[in-house]
C-alpha positions in Angstrom: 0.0 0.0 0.0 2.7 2.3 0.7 4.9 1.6 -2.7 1.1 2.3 -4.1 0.8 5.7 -2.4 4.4 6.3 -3.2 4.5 5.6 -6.9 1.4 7.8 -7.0 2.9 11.1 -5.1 5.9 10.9 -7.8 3.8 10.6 -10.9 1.7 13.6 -9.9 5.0 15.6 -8.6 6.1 15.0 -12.1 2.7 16.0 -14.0 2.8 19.1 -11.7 6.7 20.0 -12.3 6.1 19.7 -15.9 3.7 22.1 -15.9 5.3 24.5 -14.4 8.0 23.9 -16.0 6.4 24.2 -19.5 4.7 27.8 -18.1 8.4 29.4 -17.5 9.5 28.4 -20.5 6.7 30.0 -22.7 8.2 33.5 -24.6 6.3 36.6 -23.2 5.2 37.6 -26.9 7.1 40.0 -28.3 9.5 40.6 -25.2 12.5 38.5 -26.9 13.8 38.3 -30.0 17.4 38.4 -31.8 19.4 41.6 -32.0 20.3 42.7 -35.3 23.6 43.3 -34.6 25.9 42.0 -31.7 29.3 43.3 -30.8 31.6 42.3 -27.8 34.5 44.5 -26.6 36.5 44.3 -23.3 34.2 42.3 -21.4 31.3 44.2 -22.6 28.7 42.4 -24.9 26.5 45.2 -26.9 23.6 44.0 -28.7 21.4 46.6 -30.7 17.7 45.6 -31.4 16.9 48.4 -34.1 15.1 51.5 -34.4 11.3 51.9 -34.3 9.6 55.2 -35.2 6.9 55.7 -33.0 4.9 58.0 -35.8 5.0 60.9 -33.5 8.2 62.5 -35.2 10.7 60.9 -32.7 12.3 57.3 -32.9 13.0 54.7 -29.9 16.6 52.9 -30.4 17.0 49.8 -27.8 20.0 48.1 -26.7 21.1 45.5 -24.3 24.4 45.7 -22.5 26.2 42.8 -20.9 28.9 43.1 -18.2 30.8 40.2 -17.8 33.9 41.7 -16.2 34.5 41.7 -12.2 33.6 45.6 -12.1 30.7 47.0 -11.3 29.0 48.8 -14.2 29.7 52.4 -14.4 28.4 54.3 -17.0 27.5 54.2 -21.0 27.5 56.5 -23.8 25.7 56.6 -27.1 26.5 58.8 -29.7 23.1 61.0 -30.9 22.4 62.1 -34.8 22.8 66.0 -35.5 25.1 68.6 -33.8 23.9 70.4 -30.4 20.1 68.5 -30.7 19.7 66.2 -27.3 17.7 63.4 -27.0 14.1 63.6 -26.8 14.4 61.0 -23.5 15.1 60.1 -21.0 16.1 63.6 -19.4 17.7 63.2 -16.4 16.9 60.0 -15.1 16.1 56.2 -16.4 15.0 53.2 -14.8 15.3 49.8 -16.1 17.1 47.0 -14.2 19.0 49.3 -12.8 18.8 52.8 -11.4 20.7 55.6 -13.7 20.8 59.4 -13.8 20.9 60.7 -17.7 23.4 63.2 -18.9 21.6 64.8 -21.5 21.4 68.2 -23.4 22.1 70.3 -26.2 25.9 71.2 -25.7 26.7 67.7 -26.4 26.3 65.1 -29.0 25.8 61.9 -27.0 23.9 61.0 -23.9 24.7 59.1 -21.2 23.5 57.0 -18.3 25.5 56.9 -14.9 24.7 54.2 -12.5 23.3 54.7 -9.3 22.5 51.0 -7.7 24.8 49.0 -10.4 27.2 47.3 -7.6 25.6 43.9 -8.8 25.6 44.7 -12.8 28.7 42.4 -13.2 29.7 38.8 -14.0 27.4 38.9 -17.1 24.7 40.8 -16.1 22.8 43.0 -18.2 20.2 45.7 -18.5 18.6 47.2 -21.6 18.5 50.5 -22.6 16.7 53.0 -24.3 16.3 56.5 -26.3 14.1 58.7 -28.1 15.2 60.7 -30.8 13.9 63.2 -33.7 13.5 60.8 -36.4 14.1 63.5 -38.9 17.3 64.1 -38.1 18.0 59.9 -37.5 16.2 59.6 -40.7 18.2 62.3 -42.9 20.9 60.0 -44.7 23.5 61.1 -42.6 23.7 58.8 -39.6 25.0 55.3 -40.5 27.2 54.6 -37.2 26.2 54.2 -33.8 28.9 54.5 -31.3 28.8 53.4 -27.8 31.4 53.1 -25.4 31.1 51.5 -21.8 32.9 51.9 -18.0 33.3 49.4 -15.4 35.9 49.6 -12.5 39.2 50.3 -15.1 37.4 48.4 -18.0 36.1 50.6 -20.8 34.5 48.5 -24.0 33.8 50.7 -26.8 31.4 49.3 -30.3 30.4 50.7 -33.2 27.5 49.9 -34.5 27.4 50.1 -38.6 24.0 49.9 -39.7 24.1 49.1 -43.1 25.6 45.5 -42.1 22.9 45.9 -39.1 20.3 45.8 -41.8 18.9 48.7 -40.0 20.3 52.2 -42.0 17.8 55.0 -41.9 15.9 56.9 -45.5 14.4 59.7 -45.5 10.8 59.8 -45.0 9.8 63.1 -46.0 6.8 62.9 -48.5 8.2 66.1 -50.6 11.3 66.2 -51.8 13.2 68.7 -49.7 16.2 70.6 -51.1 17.1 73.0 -47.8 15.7 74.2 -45.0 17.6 77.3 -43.3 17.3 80.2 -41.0 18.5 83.2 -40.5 18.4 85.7 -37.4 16.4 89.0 -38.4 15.8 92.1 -36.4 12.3 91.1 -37.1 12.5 87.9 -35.8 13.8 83.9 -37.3 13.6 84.2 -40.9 12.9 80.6 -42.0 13.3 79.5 -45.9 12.9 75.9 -47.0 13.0 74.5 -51.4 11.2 71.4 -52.3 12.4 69.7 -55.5 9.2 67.8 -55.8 6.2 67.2 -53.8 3.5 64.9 -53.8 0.0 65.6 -52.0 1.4 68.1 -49.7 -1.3 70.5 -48.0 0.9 72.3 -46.0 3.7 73.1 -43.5 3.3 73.6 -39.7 6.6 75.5 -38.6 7.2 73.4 -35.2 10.0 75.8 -32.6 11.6 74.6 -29.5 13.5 75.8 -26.9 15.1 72.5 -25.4 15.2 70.5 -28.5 12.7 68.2 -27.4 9.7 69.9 -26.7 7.8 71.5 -30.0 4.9 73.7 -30.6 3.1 74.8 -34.3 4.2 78.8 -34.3 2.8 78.8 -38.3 1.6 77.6 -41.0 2.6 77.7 -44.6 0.4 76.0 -47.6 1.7 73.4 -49.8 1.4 73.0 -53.9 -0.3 69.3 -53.3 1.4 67.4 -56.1 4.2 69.1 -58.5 7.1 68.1 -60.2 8.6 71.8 -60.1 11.1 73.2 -57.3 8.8 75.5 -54.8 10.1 78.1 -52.0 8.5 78.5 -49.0 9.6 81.7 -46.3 8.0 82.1 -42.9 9.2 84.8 -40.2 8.8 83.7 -36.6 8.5 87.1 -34.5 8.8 86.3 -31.3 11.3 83.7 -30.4 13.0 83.0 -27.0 16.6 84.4 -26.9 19.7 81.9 -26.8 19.4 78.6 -28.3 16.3 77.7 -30.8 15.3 75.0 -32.3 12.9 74.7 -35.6 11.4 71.6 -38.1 9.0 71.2 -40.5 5.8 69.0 -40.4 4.8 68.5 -43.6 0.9 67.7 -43.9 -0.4 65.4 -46.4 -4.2 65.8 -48.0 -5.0 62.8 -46.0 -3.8 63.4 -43.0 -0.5 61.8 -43.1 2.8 63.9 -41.6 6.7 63.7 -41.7 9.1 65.8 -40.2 12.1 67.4 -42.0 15.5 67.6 -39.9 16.2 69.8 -36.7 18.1 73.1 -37.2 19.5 75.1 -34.5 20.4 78.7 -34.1 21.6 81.4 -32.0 18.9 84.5 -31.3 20.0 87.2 -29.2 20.1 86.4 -25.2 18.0 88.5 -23.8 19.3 91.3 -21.5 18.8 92.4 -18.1 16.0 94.9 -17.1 17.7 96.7 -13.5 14.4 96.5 -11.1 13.2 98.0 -7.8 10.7 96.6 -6.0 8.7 97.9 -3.2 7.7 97.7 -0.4 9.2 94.2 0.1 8.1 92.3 2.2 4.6 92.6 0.6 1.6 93.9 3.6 -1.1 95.3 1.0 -2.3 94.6 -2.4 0.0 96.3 -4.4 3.3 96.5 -5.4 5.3 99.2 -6.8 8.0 98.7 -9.8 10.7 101.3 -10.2 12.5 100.4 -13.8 15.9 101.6 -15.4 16.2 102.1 -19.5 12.8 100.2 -20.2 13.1 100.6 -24.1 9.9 98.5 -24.6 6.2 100.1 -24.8 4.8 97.2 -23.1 5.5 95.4 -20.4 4.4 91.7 -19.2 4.4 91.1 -15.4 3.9 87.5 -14.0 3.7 86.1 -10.6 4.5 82.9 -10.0 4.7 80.4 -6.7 8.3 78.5 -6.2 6.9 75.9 -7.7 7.1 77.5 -10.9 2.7 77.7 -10.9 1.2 81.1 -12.5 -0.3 83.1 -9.8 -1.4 86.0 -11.8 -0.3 87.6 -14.6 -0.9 91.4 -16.2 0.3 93.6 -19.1 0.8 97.2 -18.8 2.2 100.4 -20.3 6.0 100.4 -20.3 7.0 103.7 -17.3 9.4 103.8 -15.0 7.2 103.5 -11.7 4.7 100.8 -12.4 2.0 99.7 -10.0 1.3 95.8 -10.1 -2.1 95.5 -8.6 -2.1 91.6 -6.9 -5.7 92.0 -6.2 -8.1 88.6 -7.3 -4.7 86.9 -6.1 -5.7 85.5 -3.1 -1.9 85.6 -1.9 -1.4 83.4 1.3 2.0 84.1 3.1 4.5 83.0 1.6 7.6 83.3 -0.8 6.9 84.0 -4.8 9.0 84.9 -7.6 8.1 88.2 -10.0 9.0 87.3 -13.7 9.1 90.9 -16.0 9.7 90.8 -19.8 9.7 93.9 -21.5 10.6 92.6 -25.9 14.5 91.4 -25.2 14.7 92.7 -21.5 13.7 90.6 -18.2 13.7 91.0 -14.5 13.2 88.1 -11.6 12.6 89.1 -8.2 11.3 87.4 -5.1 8.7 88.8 -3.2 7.6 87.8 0.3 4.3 88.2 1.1 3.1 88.9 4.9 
């Protein structure tokens, strides 16, 4: 009876294990598959899984990374396409595996994750990583390397990731057939000019700005010559841009719908200068606030209040003087710290105010 029961307990142990065991082993759909391209380097195995445009105007590159040295995992660089354009994201931080902080923005041309909790990515562990970035400017012909180069302890591993023999190199998706798209710095403003050799459906153009190089808004729009064989130009003026480094594409609009984005260019407008301010009385007891101004060459002159957490408190426009009364009433100010933004065309002022 006993060799009965026993025989019994192991066959359903063993129905049971297999099952299980058949369960892990199932794929999670489309969480695994080959790399295109694999490249190892200093005890550092790199393996890059493509690029996927995610129809939005930016595109997603992913890579695993294996450390199989003694080291702790340090850091990683990738190279980015263009000059002085950052990544779209991650920003300033990136979680995967592991824990990094992100290295990321426009006066350099690669981004990079340090790592924060990596004392255990060693001995061939890995972690996958990730980055968004315009896809016209991936996309513009130009970028047929990747170029990533790895730190851990004393080890670096550096790979270079061709992607013509990745099967993987970038075209240009832009419907029209563009020929240039500049800008120039005006006193009126960005003077854009773009030529299209050919174009095919096109409704129109939405002039897109930024500021950071990852963040754009429509500022215009221009209308397209729907289909053509002959060489257009197209001009647009931009009046108002930020000062310091700006950023400008194209989205080109199709009859149906359908959009591409031409390539990122970047220029240099004029930094705007600073406006000398007075304000009084400060600490703030009533429900105004008086502005004394030096040299305000401007006829207006914008005035926002703002908590420290950046949120618009109220906000007023008034006639450009050198005493100014900022009335705060409907503000509902509760005691507290907040910060007075003035921008008068090129000139700006910040100045905390307390409030009693």
């Amino acid at each position: 009876m006993k060799t009965t029961l026993l025989s019994l307990a192991f066959f359903l142990l063993s129905i049971f294990s297999f099952t299980a065991s058949a369960q892990t082993s199932n794929p999670c759909t489309g969480c695994d598959y080959e790399p295109l391209c694999v490249i190892e380097d200093e005890g550092f195995r790199f393996e890059y899984f493509g690029a996927i445009n995610q129809g939005n105007g930016t595109t997603q590159l992913k890579f695993k990374v294996f450390n199989a040295s003694r080291y702790p995992f340090t850091s990683i660089m990738f190279d980015l396409p263009g000059t002085n354009i950052p990544a779209i994201s991650p920003k300033t931080s990136y979680v995967s595996r592991f824990w990094y902080s992100v290295d990321n923005n426009y006066n350099q041309e690669f981004i990079k994750f340090i790592g924060l909790n990596t004392t255990t990515y060693r001995y061939d562990q890995s972690d996958i990583f990730r980055y968004t970035v315009d896809s016209a400017t991936f996309y513009n012909g130009q970028n047929s390397t990747i170029e990533i180069q790895a730190e851990a302890g004393d080890m670096m591993g550096i790979a270079i990731f061709d992607l013509n023999e990745c099967d993987d190199l970038p075209i240009n998706p832009l419907p029209v057939e563009l020929t240039s798209f500049k800008g120039n710095v005006t006193a009126a403003g960005v003077s854009l000019t773009w030529e299209t050799a050919s174009e095919k459906n096109n409704a129109y153009f939405s002039v897109q700005y930024s500021t950071d190089g990852r963040n754009f808004e429509s500022v215009g729009y221009v209308q397209g010559n729907g289909t053509t064989a002959m060489a257009h130009k197209y001009a647009f003026t931009h009046k108002d841009p930020a000062g310091g480094k700006v950023y400008y594409r194209l989205k080109q609009v199709d009859h149906d719908n359908t959009s591409a984005y031409s390539k990122v260019i970047v220029l240099e407008t004029k930094t705007k200068a600073n406006l000398p301010l007075r304000v009084y009385p400060n600490p703030v007891t009533g429900q105004e606030v008086n502005l004394q101004f030096e040299n305000v060459s401007a006829e207006k002159v914008n005035l926002t209040l703002t908590d420290l957490n950046g949120r618009v408190i109220l906000k007023r426009t008034t006639e450009a003087a050198r005493n100014v009364k900022f009335d705060l009433n409907g503000a509902d100010l509760k005691p507290g710290i907040y910060i007075l933004n003035v921008q008068a065309d090129l000139q700006t002022a910040h100045q905390k105010i307390v409030v009693q």
